[in-house]
PAROFI-986271 format. One record per residue (C-alpha): residue number from 0; x, y, z. Coordinates in nm, 2 decimals, padded with zeros to 4 digits, m for minus. Example, Ala and Ser with C-alpha at 12.3 -4.5 7.8 and 13.67 -1.06 7.14 Angstrom:
BEGIN
@rofi->0	x->01.23	y->m00.45	z->00.78
@rofi->1	x->01.37	y->m00.11	z->00.71
This chain:
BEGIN
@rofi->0	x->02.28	y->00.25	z->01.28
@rofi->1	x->02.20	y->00.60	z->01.12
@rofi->2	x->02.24	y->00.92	z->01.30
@rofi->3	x->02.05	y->01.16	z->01.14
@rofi->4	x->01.96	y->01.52	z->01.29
@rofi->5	x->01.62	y->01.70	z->01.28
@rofi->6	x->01.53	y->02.05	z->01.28
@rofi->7	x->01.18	y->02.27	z->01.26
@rofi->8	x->01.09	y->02.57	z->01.28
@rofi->9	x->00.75	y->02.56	z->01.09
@rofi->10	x->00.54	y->02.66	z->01.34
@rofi->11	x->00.52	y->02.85	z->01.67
@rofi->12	x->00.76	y->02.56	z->01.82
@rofi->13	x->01.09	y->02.52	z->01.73
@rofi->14	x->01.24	y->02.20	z->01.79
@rofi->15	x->01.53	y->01.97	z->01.72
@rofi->16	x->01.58	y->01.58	z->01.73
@rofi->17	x->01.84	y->01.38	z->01.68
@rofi->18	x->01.73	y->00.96	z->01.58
@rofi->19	x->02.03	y->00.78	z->01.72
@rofi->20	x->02.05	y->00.44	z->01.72
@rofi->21	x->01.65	y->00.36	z->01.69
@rofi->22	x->01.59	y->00.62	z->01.99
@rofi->23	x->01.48	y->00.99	z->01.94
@rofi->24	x->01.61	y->01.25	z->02.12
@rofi->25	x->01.39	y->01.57	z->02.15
@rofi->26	x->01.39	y->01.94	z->02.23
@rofi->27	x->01.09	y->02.09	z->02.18
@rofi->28	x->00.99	y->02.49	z->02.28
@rofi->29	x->00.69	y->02.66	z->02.21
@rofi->30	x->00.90	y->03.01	z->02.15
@rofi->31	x->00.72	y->03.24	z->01.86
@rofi->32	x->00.93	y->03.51	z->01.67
@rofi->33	x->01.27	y->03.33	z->01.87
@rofi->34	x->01.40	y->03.06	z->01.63
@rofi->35	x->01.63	y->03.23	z->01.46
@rofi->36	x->01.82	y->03.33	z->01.84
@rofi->37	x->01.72	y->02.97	z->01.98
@rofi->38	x->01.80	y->02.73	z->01.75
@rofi->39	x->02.13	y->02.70	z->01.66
@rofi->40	x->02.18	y->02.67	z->02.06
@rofi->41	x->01.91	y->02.40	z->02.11
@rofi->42	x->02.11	y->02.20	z->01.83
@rofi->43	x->02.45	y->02.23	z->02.04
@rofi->44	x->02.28	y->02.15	z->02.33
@rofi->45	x->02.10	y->01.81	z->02.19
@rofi->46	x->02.40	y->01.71	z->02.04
@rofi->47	x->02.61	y->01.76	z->02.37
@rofi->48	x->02.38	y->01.60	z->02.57
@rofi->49	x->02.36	y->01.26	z->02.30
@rofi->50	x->02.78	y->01.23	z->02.29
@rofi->51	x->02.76	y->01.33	z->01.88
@rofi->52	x->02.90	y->01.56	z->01.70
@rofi->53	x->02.83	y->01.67	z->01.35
@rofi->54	x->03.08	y->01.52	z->01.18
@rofi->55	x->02.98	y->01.18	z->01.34
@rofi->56	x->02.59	y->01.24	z->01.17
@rofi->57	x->02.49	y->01.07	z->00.88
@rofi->58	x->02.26	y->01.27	z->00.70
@rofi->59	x->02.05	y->01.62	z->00.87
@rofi->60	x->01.68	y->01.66	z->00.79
@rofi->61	x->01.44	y->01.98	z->00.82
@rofi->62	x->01.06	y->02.03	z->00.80
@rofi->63	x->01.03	y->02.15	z->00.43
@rofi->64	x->00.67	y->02.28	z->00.48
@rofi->65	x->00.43	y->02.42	z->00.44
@rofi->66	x->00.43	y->02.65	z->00.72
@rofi->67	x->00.55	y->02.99	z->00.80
@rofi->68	x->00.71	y->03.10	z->00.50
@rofi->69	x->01.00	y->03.27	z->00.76
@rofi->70	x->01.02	y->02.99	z->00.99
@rofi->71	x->01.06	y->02.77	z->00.66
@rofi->72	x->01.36	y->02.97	z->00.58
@rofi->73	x->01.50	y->02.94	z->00.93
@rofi->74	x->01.50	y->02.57	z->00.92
@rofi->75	x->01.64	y->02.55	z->00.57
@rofi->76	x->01.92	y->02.79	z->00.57
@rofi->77	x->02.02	y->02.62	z->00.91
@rofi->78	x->02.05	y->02.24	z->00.78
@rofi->79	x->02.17	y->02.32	z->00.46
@rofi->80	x->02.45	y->02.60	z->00.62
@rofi->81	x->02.56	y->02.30	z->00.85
@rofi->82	x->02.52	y->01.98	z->00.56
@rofi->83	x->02.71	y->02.19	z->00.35
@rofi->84	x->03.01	y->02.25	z->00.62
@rofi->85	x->03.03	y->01.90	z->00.70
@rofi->86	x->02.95	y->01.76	z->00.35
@rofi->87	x->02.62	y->01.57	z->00.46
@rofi->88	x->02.33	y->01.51	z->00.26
@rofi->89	x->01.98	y->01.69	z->00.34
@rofi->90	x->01.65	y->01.48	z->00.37
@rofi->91	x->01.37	y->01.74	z->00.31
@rofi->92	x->01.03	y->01.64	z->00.56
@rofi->93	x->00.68	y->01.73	z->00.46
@rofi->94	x->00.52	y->01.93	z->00.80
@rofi->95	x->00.20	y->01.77	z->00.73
@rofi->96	x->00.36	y->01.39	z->00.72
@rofi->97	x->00.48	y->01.47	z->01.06
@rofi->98	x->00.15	y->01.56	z->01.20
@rofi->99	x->m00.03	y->01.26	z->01.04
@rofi->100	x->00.31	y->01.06	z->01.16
@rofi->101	x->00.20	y->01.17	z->01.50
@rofi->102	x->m00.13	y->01.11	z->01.47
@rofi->103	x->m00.05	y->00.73	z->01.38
@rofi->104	x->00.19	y->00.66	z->01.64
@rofi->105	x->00.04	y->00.85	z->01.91
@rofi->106	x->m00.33	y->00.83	z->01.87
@rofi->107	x->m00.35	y->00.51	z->01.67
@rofi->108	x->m00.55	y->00.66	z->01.41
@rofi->109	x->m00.56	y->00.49	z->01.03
@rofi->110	x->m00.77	y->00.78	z->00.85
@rofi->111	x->m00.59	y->01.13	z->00.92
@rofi->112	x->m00.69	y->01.48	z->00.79
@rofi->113	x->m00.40	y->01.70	z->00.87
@rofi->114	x->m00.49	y->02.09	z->00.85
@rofi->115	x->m00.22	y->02.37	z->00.99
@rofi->116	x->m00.38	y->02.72	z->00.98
@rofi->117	x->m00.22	y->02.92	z->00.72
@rofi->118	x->m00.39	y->03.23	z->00.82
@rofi->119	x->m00.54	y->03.49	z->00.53
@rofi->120	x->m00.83	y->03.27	z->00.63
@rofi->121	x->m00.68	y->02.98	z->00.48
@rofi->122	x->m00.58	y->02.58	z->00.53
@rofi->123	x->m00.26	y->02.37	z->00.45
@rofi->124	x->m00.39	y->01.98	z->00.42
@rofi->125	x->m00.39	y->01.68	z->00.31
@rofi->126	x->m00.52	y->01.32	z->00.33
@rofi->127	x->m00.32	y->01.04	z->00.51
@rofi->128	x->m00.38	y->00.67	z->00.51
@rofi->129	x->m00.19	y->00.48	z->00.80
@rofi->130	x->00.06	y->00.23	z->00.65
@rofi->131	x->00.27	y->00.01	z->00.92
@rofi->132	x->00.53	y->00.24	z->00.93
@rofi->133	x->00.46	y->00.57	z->00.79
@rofi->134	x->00.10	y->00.71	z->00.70
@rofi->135	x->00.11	y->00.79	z->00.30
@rofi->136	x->m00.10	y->01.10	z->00.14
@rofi->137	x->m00.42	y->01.00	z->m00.07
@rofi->138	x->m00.34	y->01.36	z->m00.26
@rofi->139	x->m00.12	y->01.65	z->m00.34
@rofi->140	x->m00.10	y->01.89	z->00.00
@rofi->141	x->m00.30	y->02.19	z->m00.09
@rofi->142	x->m00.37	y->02.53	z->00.03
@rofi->143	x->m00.78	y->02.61	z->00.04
@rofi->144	x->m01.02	y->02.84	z->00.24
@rofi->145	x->m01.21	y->02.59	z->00.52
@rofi->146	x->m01.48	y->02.54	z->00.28
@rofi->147	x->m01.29	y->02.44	z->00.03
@rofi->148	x->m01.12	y->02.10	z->00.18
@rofi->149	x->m01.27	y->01.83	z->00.02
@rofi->150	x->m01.05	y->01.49	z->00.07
@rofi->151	x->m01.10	y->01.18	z->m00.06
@rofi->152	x->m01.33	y->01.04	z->00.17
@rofi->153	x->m01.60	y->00.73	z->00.18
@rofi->154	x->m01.91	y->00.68	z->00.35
@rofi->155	x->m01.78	y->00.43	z->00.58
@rofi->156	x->m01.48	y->00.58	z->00.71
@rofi->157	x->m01.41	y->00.80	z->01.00
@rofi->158	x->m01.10	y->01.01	z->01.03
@rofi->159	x->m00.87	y->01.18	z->01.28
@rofi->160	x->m00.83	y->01.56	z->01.23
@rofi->161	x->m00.56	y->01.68	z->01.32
@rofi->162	x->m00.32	y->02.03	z->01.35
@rofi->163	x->m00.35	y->02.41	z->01.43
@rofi->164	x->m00.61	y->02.42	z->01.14
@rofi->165	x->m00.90	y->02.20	z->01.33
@rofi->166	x->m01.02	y->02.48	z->01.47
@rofi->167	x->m01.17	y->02.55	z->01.15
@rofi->168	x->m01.35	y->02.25	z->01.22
@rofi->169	x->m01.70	y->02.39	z->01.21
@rofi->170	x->m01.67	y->02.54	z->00.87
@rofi->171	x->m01.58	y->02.27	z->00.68
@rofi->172	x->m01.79	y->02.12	z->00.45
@rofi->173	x->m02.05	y->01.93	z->00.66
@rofi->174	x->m02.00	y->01.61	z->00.51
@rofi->175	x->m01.71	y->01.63	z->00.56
@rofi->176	x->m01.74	y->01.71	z->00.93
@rofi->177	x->m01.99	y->01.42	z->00.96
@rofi->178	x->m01.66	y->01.16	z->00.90
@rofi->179	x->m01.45	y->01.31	z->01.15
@rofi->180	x->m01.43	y->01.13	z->01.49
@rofi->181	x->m01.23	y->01.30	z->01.67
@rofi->182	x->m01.04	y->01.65	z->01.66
@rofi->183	x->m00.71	y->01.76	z->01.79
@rofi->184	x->m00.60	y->02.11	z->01.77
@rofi->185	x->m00.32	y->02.18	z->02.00
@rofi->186	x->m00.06	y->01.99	z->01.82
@rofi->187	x->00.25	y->02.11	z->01.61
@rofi->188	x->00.47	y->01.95	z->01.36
@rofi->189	x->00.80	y->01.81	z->01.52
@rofi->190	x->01.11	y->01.75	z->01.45
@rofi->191	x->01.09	y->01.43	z->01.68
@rofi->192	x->00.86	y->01.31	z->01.39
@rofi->193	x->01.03	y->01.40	z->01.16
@rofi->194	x->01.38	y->01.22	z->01.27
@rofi->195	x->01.16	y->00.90	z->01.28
@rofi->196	x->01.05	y->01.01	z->00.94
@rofi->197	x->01.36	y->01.09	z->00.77
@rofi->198	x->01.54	y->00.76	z->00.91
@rofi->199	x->01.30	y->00.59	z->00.67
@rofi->200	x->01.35	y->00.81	z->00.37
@rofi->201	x->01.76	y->00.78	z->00.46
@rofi->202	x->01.68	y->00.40	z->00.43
@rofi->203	x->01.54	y->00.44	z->00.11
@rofi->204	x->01.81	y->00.62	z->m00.06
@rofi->205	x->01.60	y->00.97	z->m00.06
@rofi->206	x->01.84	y->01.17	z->00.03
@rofi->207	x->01.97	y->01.49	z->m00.19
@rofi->208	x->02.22	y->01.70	z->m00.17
@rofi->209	x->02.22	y->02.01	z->00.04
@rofi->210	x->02.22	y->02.26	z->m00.25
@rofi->211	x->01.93	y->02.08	z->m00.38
@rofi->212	x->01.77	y->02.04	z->m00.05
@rofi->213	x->01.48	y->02.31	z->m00.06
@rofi->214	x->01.13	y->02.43	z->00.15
@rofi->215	x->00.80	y->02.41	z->m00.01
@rofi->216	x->00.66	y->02.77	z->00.02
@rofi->217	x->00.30	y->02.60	z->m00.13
@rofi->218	x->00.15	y->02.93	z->m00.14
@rofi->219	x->00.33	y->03.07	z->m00.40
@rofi->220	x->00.29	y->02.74	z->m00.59
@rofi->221	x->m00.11	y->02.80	z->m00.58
@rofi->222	x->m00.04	y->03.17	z->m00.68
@rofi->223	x->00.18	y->03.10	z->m00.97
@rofi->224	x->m00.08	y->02.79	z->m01.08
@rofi->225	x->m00.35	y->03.10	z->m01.00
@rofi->226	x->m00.18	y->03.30	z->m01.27
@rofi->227	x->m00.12	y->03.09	z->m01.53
@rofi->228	x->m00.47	y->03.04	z->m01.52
């Protein structure tokens, strides 16, 4: 069995998992502005506490984005700093597959809208459809004001929202608020997900090498696509 470790720091949390074996092990902290001090200790202690060193992991894997841009770099720099001294591959994790990974395993849902607030009054989202054993996106993740989030939707479905960005709930597009069920804001990407998630990307042969292995700053992709424009 795979051991694969699992770091983000996308968000206002900053956790680390370690998928051992079928079982996840999780730290989790809500601890804004403190990653860079916190997380290089959170990973000794996990790894303590589980009986594995680094050298006895398989692969590492780190929440590529989008999120904070400097939290982004945190979790990056970190995995690749340790792949690269123990000659382990990297396996790079969409945030926004974790939070629709979560919203599958934990709230059951089938149709998942994930949203994490970007701030300059703007969304990072996309569309998930549940799939046995990871939800897949029904588009490219995208960065738009609230009013701009239009996901492939149909009249007969309702979907889950989900992540720091429901709270723009109320101003997106109304039909769009008419499909959604149910709402839930206070929910962060994890790395706990995202160990679950990158034991099935390991499976599949995805990972890359750690010089390879980088975040998706999806910002300056809209900016740059802006320009060319």
């Amino acid at each position: 069995m795979s051991k694969i470790l699992a770091l983000d720091t996308s968000s206002e949390a900053c956790s680390v998992a370690l998928w051992k074996e079928g079982e996840i092990l999780e730290d989790f902290r809500i601890l804004p502005r403190q990653h860079a001090q916190a997380l290089l200790p959170q990973i000794k202690q996990l790894l303590a506490e589980a009986g594995v060193s680094l050298s006895q992991l398989d692969a590492l894997a780190f929440g590529r984005g989008p999120g904070s841009f400097t939290g982004l770099r945190i979790a990056a720099s970190t995995a690749q700093g340790l792949a690269l001294a123990q000659d382990l591959p990297l396996l790079p994790i969409s945030t926004l597959q974790a939070l629709a990974w979560t919203a599958q395993k934990h709230y059951y849902a089938r149709k998942i809208l994930t949203l994490l607030d970007a701030r300059m009054d703007e969304v990072y989202w996309c569309a998930w459809q549940g799939q046995e054993e990871t939800p897949q996106a029904l588009m490219a993740e995208a960065l738009n004001r609230p009013e701009e989030v239009e996901p492939p939707l149909t009249d007969d479905q309702d979907w889950l929202l989900i992540g720091s960005g429901a709270a723009f709930r109320d101003r997106l597009p109304p039909w769009v608020q008419g499909h959604i069920q149910q709402e839930i804001i206070d929910v962060h990407p994890r790395a706990g997900a995202m160990a679950a998630l990158a034991h099935l990307a390991w499976e599949k042969g995805e990972a890359v090498d750690a010089a390879e292995a980088q975040p998706v700053y999806l910002r300056d992709q809209v900016t740059h696509q802006k320009k060319a424009n």
